[in-house]
C-alpha positions as CSV (number, residue, x, y, z in Angstrom):
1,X,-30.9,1.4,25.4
2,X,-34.2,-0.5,25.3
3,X,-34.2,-3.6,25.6
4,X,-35.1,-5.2,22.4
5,X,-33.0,-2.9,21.1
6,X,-30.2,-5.5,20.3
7,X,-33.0,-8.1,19.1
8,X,-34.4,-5.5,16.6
9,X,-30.6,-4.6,15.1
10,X,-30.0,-8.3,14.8
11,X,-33.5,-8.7,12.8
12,X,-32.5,-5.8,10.7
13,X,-29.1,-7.0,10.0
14,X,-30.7,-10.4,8.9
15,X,-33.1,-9.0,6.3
16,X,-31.3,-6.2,4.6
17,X,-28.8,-9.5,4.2
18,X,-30.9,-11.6,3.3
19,X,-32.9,-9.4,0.7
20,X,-29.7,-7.3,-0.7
21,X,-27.5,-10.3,-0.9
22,X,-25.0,-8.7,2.1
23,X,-21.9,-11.3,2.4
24,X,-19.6,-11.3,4.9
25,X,-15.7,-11.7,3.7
26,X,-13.7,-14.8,5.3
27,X,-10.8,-12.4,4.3
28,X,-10.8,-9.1,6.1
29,X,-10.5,-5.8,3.9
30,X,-7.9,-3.7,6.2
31,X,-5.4,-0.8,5.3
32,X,-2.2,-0.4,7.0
33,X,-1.4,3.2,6.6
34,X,2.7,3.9,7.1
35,X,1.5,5.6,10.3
36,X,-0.5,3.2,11.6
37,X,-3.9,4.8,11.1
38,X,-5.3,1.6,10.1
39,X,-5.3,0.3,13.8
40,X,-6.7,3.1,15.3
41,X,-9.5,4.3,13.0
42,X,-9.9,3.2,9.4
43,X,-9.3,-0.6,10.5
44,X,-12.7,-0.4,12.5
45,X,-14.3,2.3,9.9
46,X,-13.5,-0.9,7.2
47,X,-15.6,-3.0,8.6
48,X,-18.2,-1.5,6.7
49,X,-16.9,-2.7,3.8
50,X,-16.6,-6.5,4.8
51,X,-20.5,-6.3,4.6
52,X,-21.0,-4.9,1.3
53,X,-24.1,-2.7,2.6
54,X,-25.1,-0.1,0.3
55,X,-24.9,3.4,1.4
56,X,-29.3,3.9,0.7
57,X,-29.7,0.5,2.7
58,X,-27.6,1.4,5.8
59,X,-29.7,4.9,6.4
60,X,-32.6,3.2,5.7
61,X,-31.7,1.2,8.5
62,X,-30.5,3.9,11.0
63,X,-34.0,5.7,10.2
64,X,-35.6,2.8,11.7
65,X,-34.1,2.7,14.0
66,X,-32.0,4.8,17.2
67,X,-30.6,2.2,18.2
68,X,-26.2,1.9,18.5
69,X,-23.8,-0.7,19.5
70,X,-22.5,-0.6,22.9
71,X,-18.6,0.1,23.6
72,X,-17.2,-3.5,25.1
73,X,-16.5,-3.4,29.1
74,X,-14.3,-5.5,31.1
75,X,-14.2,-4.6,34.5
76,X,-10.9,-5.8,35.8
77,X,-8.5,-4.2,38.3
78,X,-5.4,-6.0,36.8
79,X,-6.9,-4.9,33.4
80,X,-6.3,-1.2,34.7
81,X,-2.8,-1.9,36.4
82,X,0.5,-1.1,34.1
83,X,2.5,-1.9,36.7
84,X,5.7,-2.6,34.9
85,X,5.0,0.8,32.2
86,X,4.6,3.0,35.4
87,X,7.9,2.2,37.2
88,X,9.9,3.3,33.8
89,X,7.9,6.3,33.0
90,X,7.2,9.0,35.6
91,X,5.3,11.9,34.3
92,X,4.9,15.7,36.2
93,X,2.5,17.8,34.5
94,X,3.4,21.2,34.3
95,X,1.0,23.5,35.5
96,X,0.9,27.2,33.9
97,X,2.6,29.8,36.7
98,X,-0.4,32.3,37.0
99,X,0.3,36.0,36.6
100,X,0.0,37.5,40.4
101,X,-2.4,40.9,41.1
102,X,-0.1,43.2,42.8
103,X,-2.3,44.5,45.7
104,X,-2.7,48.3,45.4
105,X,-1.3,50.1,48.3
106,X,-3.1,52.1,51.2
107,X,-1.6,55.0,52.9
108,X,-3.4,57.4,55.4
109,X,-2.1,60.6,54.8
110,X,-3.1,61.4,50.9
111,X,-0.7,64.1,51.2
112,X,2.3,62.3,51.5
113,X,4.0,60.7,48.4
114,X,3.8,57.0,48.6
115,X,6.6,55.0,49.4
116,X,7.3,52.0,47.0
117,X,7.8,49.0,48.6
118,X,10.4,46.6,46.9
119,X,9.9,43.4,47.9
120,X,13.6,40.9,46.9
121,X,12.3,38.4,44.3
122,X,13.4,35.1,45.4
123,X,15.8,33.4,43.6
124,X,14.7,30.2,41.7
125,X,16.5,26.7,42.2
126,X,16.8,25.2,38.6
127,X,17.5,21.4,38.8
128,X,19.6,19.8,36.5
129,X,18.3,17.7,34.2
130,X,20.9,15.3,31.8
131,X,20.9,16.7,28.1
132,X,18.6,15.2,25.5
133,X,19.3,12.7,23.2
134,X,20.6,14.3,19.8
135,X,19.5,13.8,16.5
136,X,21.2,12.4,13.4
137,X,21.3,16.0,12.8
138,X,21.3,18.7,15.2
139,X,17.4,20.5,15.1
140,X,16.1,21.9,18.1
141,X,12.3,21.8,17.9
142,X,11.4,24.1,20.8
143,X,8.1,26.0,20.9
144,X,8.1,25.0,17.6
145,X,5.7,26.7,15.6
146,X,3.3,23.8,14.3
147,X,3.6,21.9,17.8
148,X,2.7,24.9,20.3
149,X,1.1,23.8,23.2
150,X,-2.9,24.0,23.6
151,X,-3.5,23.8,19.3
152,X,-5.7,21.3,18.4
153,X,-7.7,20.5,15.2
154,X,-10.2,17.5,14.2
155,X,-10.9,15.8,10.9
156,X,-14.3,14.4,9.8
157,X,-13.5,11.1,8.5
158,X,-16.3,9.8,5.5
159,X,-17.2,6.5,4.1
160,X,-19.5,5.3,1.6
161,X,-20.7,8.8,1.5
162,X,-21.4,9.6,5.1
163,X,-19.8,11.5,7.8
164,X,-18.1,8.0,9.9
165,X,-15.5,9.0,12.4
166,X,-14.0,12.3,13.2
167,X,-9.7,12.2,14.5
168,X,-8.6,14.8,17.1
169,X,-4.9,15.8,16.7
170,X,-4.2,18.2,20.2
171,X,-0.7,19.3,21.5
172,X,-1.3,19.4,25.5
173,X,0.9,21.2,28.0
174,X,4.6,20.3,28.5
175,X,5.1,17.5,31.3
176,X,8.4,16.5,32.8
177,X,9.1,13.1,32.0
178,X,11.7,10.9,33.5
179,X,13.8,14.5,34.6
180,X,13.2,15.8,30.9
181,X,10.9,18.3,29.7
182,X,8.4,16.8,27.1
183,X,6.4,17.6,24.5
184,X,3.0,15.8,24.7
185,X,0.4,14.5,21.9
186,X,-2.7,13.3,22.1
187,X,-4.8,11.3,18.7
188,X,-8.6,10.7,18.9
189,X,-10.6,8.6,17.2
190,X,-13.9,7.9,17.4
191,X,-17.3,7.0,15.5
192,X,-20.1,9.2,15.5
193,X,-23.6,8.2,15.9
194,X,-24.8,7.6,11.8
195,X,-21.9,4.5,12.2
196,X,-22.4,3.4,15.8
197,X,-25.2,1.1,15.0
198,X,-22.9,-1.1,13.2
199,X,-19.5,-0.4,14.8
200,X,-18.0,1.8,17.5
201,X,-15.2,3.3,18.2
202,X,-13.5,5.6,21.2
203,X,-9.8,5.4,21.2
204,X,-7.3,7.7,22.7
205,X,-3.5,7.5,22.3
206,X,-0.7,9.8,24.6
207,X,2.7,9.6,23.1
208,X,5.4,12.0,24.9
209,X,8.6,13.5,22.6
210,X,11.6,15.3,23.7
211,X,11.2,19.0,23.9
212,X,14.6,19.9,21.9
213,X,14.7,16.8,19.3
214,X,11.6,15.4,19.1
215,X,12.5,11.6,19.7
216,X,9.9,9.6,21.6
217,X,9.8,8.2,25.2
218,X,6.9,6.6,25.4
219,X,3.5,5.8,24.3
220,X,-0.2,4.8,26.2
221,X,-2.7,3.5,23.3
222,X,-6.3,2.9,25.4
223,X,-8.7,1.1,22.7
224,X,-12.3,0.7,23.5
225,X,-14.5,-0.8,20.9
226,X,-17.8,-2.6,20.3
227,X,-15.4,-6.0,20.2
228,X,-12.6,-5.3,21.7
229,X,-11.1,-3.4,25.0
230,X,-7.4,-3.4,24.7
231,X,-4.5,-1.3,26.2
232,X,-0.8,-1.0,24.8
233,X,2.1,1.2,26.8
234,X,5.3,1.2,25.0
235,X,9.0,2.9,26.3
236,X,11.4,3.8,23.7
237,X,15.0,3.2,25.3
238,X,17.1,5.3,22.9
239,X,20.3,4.3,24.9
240,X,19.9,0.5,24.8
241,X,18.2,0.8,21.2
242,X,14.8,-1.4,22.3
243,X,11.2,-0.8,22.4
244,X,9.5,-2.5,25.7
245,X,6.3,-3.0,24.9
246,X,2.9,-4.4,26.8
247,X,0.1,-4.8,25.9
248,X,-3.7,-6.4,27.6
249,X,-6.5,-7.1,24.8
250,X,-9.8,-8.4,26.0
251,X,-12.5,-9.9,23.4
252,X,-15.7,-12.0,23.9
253,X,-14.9,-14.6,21.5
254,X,-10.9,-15.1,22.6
255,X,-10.9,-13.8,26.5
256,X,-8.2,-11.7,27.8
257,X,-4.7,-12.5,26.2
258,X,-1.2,-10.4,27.2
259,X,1.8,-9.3,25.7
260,X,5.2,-8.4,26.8
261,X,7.9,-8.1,24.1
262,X,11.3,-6.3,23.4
263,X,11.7,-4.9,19.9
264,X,14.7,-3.8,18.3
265,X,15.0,0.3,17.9
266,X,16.1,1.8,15.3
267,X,18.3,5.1,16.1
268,X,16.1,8.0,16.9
269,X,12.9,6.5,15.0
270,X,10.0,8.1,15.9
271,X,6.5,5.8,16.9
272,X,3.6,5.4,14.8
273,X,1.5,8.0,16.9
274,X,4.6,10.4,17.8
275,X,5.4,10.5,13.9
276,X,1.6,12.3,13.0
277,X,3.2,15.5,14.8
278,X,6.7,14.8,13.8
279,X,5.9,15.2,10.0
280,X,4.6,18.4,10.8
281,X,7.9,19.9,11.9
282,X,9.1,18.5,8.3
283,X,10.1,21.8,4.9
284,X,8.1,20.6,2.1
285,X,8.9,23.7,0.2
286,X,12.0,22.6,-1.4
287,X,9.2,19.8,-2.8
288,X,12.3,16.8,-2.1
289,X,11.3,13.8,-0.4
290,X,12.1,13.5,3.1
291,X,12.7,10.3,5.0
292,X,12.1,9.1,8.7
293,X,11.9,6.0,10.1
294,X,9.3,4.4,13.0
295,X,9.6,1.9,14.5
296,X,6.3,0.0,15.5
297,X,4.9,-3.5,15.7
298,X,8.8,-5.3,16.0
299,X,9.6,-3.4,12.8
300,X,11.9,-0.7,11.9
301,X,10.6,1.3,8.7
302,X,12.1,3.6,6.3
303,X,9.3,5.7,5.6
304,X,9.9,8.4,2.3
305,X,7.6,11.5,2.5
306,X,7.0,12.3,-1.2
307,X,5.4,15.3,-2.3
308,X,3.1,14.7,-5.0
309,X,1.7,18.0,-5.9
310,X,0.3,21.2,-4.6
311,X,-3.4,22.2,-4.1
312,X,-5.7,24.8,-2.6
313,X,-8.8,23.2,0.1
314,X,-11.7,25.5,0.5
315,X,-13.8,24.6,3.4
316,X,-16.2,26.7,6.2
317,X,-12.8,28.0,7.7
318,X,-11.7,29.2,4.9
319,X,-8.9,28.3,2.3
320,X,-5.6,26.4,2.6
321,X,-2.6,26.6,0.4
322,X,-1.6,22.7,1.1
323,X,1.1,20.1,-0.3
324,X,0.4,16.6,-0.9
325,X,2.1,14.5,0.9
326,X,2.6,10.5,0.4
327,X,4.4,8.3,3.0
328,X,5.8,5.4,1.2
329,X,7.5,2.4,4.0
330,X,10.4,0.4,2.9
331,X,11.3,-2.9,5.1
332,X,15.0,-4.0,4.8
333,X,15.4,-1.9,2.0
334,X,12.3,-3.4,-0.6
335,X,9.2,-1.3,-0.3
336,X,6.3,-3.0,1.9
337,X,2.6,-3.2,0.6
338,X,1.0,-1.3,3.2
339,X,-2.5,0.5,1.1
340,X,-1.9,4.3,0.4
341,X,-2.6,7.3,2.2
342,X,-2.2,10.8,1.4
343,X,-2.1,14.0,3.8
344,X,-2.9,17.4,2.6
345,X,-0.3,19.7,5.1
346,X,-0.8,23.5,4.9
347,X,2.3,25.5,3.3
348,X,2.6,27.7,6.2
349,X,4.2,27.7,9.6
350,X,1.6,26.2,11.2
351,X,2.0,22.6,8.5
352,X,-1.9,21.6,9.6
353,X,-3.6,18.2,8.8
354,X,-6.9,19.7,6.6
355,X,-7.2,16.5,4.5
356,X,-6.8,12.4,4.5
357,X,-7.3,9.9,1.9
358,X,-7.0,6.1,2.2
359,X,-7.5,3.8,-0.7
360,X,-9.1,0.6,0.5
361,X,-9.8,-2.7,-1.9
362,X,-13.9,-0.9,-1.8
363,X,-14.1,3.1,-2.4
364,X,-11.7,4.7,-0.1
365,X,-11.6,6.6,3.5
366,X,-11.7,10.6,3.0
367,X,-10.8,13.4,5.5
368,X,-11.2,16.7,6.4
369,X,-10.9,19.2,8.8
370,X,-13.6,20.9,10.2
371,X,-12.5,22.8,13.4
372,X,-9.1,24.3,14.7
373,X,-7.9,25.7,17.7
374,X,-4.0,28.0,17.2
């Protein structure tokens, strides 16, 4: 980046506030969606909104300009080290067992029949592995058929109008973790270049689940921002019924500040990240709501998955028979104000993500998908 490139956003930051009247909000406009969204990409997408820029204003802006904010870097080896995370969690990934070419076989005399040779197939050692933990009710979710490995699909996220971030929902390989073969996720987030002049974003989250029930072992959260570097590992101990959680955040206005807490768990809960693909294994069809709980942030919710309605998305790949989904969190039994968020799901076995919307206090955050990968 040149190097009055920082001077010259500054200058234009001044002037389009100082001609359209652009106030910055003591009081932060934020959404806390009942999966926890907010802190992962409509939180930073929002502050947009603190600065009350109109749409015709901002691109007038970007066209003067190439110029984007830079990602935050703290170059710190102790940043890096999850020491206590890593000697809980131990994860194996599993690589695919290639097919083998049988080589062909050579004889001399062309004549003569050839002899097969059968070669004993050794026999494989299968290691024990203690059983998983069981659900209130007994589901196995195995290969199942939303959650196969290698899918992946993205969503365009847009604000004010324009095309802001984009999330990227993926299913990776199995990996043995702890002994147990797991299921793991990966969520994306991340601005694209019409909103990095003001803001941007590049956040990655690995959760792992249980192959057979789907309950979470763990989580890595790795957030890198124009204001903020931060890490969060989390391990969900289903047998003592706690979530032990650390976290490293790294600002230029407050330093580097750490966390390391013990939260209560709630039986089988899902976390915030793991609960994206858990919804996904859920039957909408009988159209009743369906409840799960997460537990995240030292609190246990009660989240109800209503569905609203039914509705048909046409987009480039195609057209999607959906059901609209609304989470709705309860704490302690009353419901808790968290902003409202609804998730178009496709009505076949594959229950895909195609569209997002989040109400916020100015306009509201919409999604949808624009690539897949079954």
């Amino acid at each position: 980046m040149h190097r009055s490139c920082p001077h010259f956003i500054n200058l234009l930051r001044n002037r389009i506030k100082n001609r359209f009247g652009v106030v910055r909000r003591r009081n932060s406009t934020t959404i806390s969606s009942p999966l926890a969204l907010n802190q992962f990409l409509i939180r930073p997408l929002v502050t947009i909104s603190q600065m009350r820029i109109r749409p015709k204003h901002l691109l007038l802006g970007l066209v003067l300009t190439s110029c984007s904010s830079q990602l935050l870097k703290f170059e710190d080896k102790d940043f890096e080290n999850q020491s206590e995370y890593h000697k809980e969690v131990k994860v194996i990934q599993l690589v695919p067992e290639a097919t083998p070419t049988p080589a062909p076989v050579v004889t001399s005399d062309l004549s003569k029949p050839e002899k097969k040779v059968v070669k004993a197939t050794p026999k494989k050692v299968v290691k024990k592995i203690p059983p998983a933990i069981r659900s209130n009710k007994t589901v196995n979710f195995k290969e199942a058929p939303s959650l196969k490995p290698g899918q992946s699909f993205s969503i365009l996220m847009t604000y004010l109008g324009m095309t802001a971030g984009e999330l990227i929902f993926s299913v990776k390989n199995p990996v043995i973790l702890n002994d147990r073969k797991s299921y793991h996720f990966q969520v994306e987030a991340r601005t694209l270049k019409i909103f990095e002049m003001i803001y941007k974003v590049n956040n990655v989250v690995n959760t792992y689940a249980d192959y057979e029930t789907l309950v979470p072992y763990s989580y890595e959260l790795d957030v890198q921002e124009t204001k903020k570097v931060r890490q969060a590992r989390a391990v969900f101990d289903h047998k003592k019924e706690e979530v032990r959680y650390w976290e490293k955040l790294y600002s230029k206005k407050d330093g580097l500040k750490k966390i390391d807490e013990v939260w209560p768990l709630h039986k089988n809960a899902q976390n915030a990240f793991s609960a994206q693909f858990f919804m996904r294994t859920l039957d909408f069809s009988d159209k009743k709501p369906k409840e799960i709980w997460i537990t995240h942030n030292k609190e246990n919710l009660k989240v109800v998955l209503n569905v609203m309605g039914e509705e048909k998305v046409k987009n480039k790949l195609g057209e999607f028979d959906c059901v609209i989904v609304k989470p709705t969190p309860y704490l302690k039994g009353k419901e808790k104000s968290m902003g409202e968020v609804l998730y178009w799901i496709t009505k076949d076995e594959r229950k895909i993500i195609v569209k997002i919307e989040a109400k916020i206090k100015i306009g509201s955050l919409k999604g949808e998908i624009q690539s897949l990968n079954f």
